[in-house]
C-alpha positions in Angstrom: 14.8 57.4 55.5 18.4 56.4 56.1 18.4 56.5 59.9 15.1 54.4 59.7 16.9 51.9 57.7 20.0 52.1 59.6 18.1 51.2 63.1 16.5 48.3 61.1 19.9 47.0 60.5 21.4 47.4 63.5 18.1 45.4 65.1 18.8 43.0 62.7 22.2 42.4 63.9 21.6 42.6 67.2 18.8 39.8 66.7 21.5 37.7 64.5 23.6 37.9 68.1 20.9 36.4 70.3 21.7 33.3 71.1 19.8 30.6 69.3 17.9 28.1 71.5 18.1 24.8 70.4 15.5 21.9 71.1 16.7 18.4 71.1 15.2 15.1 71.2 16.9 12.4 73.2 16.6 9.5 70.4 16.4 5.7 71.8 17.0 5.9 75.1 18.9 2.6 74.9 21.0 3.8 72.0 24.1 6.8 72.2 21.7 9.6 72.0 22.0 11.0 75.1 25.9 10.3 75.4 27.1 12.3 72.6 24.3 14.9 73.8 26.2 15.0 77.4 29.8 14.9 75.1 28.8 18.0 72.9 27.9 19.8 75.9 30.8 19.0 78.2 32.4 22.0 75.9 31.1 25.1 77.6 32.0 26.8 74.7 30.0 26.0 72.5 26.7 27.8 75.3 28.0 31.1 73.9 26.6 30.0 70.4 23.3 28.2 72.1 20.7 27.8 74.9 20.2 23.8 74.5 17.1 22.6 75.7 16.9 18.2 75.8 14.0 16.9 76.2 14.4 13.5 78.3 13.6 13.5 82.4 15.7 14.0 85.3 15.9 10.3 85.9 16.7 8.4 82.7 19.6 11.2 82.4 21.7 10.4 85.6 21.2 7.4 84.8 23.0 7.2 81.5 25.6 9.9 83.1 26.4 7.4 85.8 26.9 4.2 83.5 29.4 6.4 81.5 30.8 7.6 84.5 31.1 11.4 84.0 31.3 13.4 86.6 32.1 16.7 84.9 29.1 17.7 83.5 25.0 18.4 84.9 21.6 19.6 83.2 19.7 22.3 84.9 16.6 20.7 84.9 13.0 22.3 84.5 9.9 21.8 83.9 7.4 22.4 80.7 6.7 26.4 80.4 9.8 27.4 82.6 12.3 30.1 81.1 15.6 27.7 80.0 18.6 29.2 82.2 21.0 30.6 79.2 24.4 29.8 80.1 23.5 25.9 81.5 22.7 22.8 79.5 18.9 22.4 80.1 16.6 19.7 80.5 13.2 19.6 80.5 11.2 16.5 82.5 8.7 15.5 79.6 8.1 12.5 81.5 8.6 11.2 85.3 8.1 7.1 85.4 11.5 5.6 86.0 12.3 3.8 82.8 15.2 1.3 82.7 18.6 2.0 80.4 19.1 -1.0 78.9 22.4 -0.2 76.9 22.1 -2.2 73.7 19.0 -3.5 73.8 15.9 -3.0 70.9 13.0 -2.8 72.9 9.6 -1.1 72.8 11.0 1.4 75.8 13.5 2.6 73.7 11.1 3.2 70.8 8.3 5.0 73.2 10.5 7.2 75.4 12.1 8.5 72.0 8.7 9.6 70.8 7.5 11.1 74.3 10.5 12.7 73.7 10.3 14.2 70.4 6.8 15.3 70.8 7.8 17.2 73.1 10.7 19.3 71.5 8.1 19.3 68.4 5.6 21.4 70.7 8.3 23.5 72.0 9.1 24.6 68.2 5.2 24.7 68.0 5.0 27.4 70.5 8.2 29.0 69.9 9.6 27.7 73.0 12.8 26.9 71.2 14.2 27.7 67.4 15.9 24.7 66.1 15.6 21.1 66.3 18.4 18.5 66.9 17.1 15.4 67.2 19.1 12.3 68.3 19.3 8.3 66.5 15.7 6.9 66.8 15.3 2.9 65.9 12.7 3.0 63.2 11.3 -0.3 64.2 10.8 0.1 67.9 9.3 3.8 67.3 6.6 2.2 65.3 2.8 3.0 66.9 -0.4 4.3 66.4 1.1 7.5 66.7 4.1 7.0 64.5 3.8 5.2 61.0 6.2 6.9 59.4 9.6 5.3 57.9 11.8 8.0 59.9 12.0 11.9 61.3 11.8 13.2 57.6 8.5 11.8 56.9 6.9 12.6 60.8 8.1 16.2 60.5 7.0 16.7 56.7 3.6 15.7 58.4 3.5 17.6 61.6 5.1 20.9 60.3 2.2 21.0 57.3 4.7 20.5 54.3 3.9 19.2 51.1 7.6 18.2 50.7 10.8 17.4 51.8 14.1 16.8 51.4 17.1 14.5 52.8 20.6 16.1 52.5 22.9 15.1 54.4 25.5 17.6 54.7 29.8 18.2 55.2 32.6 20.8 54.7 33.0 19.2 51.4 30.3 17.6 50.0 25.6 18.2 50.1 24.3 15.2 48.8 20.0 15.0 48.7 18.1 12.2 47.4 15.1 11.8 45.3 13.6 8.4 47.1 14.7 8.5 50.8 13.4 5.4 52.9 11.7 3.5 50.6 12.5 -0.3 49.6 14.8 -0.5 46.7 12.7 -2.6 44.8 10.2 0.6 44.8 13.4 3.1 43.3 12.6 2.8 39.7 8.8 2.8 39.8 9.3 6.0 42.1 11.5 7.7 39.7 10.0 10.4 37.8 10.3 13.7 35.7 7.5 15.5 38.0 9.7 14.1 41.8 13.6 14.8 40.2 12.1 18.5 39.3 10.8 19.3 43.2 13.7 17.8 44.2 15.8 19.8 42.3 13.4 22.8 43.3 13.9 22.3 46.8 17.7 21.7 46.7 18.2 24.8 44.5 15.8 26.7 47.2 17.6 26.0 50.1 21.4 26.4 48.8 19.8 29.9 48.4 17.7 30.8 51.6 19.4 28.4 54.1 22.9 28.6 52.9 23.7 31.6 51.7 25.2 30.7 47.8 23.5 33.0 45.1 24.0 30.8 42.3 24.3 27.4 43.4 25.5 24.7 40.8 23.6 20.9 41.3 24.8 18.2 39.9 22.4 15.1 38.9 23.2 11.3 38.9 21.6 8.9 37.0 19.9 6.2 38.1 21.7 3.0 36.2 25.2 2.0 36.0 27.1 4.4 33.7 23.8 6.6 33.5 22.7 4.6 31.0 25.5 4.1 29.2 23.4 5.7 26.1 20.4 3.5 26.7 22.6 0.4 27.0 22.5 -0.5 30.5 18.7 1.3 30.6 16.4 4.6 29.5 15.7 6.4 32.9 18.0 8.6 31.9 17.4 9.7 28.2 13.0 9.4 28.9 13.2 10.9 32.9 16.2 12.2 34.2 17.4 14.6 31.3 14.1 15.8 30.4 13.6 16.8 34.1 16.9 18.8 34.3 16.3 20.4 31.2 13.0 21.3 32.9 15.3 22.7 35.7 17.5 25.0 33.6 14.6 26.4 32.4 13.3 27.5 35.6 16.8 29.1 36.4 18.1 26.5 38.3 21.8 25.7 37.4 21.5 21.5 37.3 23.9 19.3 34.7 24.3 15.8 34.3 23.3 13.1 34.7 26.3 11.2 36.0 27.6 8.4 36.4 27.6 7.6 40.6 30.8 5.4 40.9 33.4 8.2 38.6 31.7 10.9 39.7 32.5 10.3 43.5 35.6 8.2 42.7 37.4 11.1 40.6 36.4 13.9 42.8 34.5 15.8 40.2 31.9 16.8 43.2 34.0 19.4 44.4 32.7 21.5 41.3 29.6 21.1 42.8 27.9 23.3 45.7 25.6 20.0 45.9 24.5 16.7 44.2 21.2 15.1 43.7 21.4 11.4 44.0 18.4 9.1 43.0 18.2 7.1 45.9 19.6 7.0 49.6 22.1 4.3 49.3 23.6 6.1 46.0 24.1 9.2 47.8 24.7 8.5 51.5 27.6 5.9 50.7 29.7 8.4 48.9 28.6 11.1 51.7 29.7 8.7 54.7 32.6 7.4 53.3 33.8 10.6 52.6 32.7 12.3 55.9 31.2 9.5 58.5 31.8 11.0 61.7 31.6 15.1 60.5 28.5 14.6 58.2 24.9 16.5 59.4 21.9 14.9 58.3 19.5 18.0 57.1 15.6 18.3 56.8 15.5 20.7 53.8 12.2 22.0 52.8 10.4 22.3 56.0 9.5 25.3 58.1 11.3 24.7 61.0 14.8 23.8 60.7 15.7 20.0 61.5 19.1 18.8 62.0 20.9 15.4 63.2 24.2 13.4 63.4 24.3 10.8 60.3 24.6 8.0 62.3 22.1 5.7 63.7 21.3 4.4 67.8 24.6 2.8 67.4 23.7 -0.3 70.0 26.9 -2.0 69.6 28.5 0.3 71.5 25.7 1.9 73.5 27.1 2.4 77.1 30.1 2.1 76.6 31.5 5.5 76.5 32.7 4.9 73.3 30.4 6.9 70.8 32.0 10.0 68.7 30.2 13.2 69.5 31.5 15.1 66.6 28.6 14.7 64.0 26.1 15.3 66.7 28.2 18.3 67.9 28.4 19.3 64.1 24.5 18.8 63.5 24.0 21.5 66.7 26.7 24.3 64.7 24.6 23.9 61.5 20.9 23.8 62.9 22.6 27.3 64.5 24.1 28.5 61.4 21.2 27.6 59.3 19.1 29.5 61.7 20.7 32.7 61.3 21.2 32.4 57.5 17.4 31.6 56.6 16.8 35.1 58.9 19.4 36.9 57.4 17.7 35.6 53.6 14.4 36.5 54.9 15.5 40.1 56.2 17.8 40.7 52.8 14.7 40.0 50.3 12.4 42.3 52.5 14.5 45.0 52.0 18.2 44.6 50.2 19.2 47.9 51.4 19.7 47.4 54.7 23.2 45.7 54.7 24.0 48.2 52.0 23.6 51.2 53.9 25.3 49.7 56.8 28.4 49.2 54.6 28.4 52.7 53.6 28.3 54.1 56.9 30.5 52.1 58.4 33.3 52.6 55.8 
């Protein structure tokens, strides 16, 4: 019985060791999404983590390589159903026309090459081609087709991976932050807060803190959705008639959630580091806090879905588009924690199938 559970362990480590291959979508191909791509990857180091597999073409790569002038760096490039090489930066062709880089500029190419694109790493994941997905800046205006009505990755991917749900949380060394209301006008925040969509949030939030990052008792905190929260019904009742009813819902469901706070103090006096995460009402309220505090380290996150879905926190960044001036860190960043998230969702999975494997390797081992 030991030795059984002793070779499952050691075949769980040994799959925890394989490196992780990681799909990624090149974004607007007029935005930096392929620049920080070819930045994160210039670090060799960071191939003994992954096997990167972009999904652009041959053509419209060089292209942006040669515009930003770096010399340093090349993809091994292949075509659909051939085996990625591990220790190179691979592309895959997923289309051939040659397509203009037009650094800058909002155009339907940018919007239609960016879906091509992300199609494609979306049937890679499909057929377990790859294990993560890392998907560069889109413009949510140009990507708009009969194919894509949808305000943003979250929503496509919700759809395409089969989940009923979703959420945003865009994540740092110091700070989760997810939202209730993601990409929806803010005249539409009030009417879409409710009881019933604060609970799944905070159901999905508490969910992945445990599978996806490893924290056994995770502690959310909860905003409210007026100045003040309230300000005890002063400044509006959202608060005493939705949002505390739904965290008292929470706790009793065992899911350690206080509040509701006010935004501005809460994030002004620090009193998030208490937290493992935070669960605003709506983007803005959340993601101003988040990039002000960690703009260029942040990781936009996909909680909730199947697959794993990661990306920098920044947009297609035109003003600066070709110009060799784009900051690869949050990309970089996005590519460690799509990795990280990878093995601890496994590692979750294996652990609640049996809990005694990692004991008995302690034992023997000490």
């Amino acid at each position: 019985m030991q030795a059984a559970l002793a070779a499952e362990v050691i075949s769980f480590e040994i799959m925890s060791e394989q490196k992780i291959r990681v799909g990624i979508s090149q974004g607007d191909i007029n935005g930096i999404g392929l620049e920080v791509i070819i930045k994160t990857f210039q670090d060799p180091a960071i191939l003994e983590l992954c096997t990167p597999i972009v999904y652009s073409s041959q053509k419209t790569a060089s292209a942006h390589r040669k515009m930003l002038n770096i010399e340093d760096f090349s993809f091994n490039y292949m075509r659909a159903g051939e085996q990625p090489n591990p220790k190179r930066v691979n592309l895959e062709n997923c289309y051939e026309e040659d397509v203009p880089f037009e650094p800058g500029q909002q155009n339907a190419n940018g919007g239609k090459y960016a879906l091509i694109s992300l199609q494609a790493a979306c049937d890679a994941l499909e057929k377990k081609e790859v294990d993560v997905l890392v998907t560069a800046p889109i413009d949510k205006h140009t990507i708009q087709s009969d194919e894509f009505k949808f305000a943003g990755h979250t929503e496509y991917l919700q759809l395409r991976f089969g989940n009923p749900s979703s959420l945003m949380l865009l994540v740092s060394d110091e700070l989760k932050v997810g939202v209730v209301t993601g990409h929806i006008p803010l005249a539409q925040v009030a009417a879409s807060i409710t009881s019933d969509a604060i609970c799944a949030k905070l159901s999905l939030l508490n969910q992945t803190l445990l599978t996806d990052f490893g924290i056994r008792k995770p502690k959310i905190a909860v905003l409210g959705l007026n100045p003040h929260a309230g300000d005890q019904g002063t400044i509006g009742k959202e608060e005493a008639e939705i949002v505390i009813p739904a965290i008292t819902r929470a706790k009793a469901q065992q899911i350690m959630a206080w509040g509701p706070y006010p935004a501005d103090g809460f994030f002004g006096t620090g009193a998030f580091r208490k937290f493992d995460a935070v669960l605003a009402m709506y983007h803005d309220q959340g993601l101003i806090p988040f990039k002000t505090i960690a703009f260029s380290t942040g990781v936009n996150y996909t909680a909730g879905l199947k697959i794993i879905r990661t990306s920098p926190d920044h947009g297609t960044a035109y003003d600066i588009a070709g110009k060799n001036q784009a900051d690869e860190t949050s990309f970089r960043n996005a590519v460690y924690l799509a990795c990280d998230l990878f093995r601890k969702r496994n590692e979750y999975q294996e652990l609640s199938e049996n809990p005694l494997k990692i004991t008995l390797l302690k034992k023997e081992r000490s």
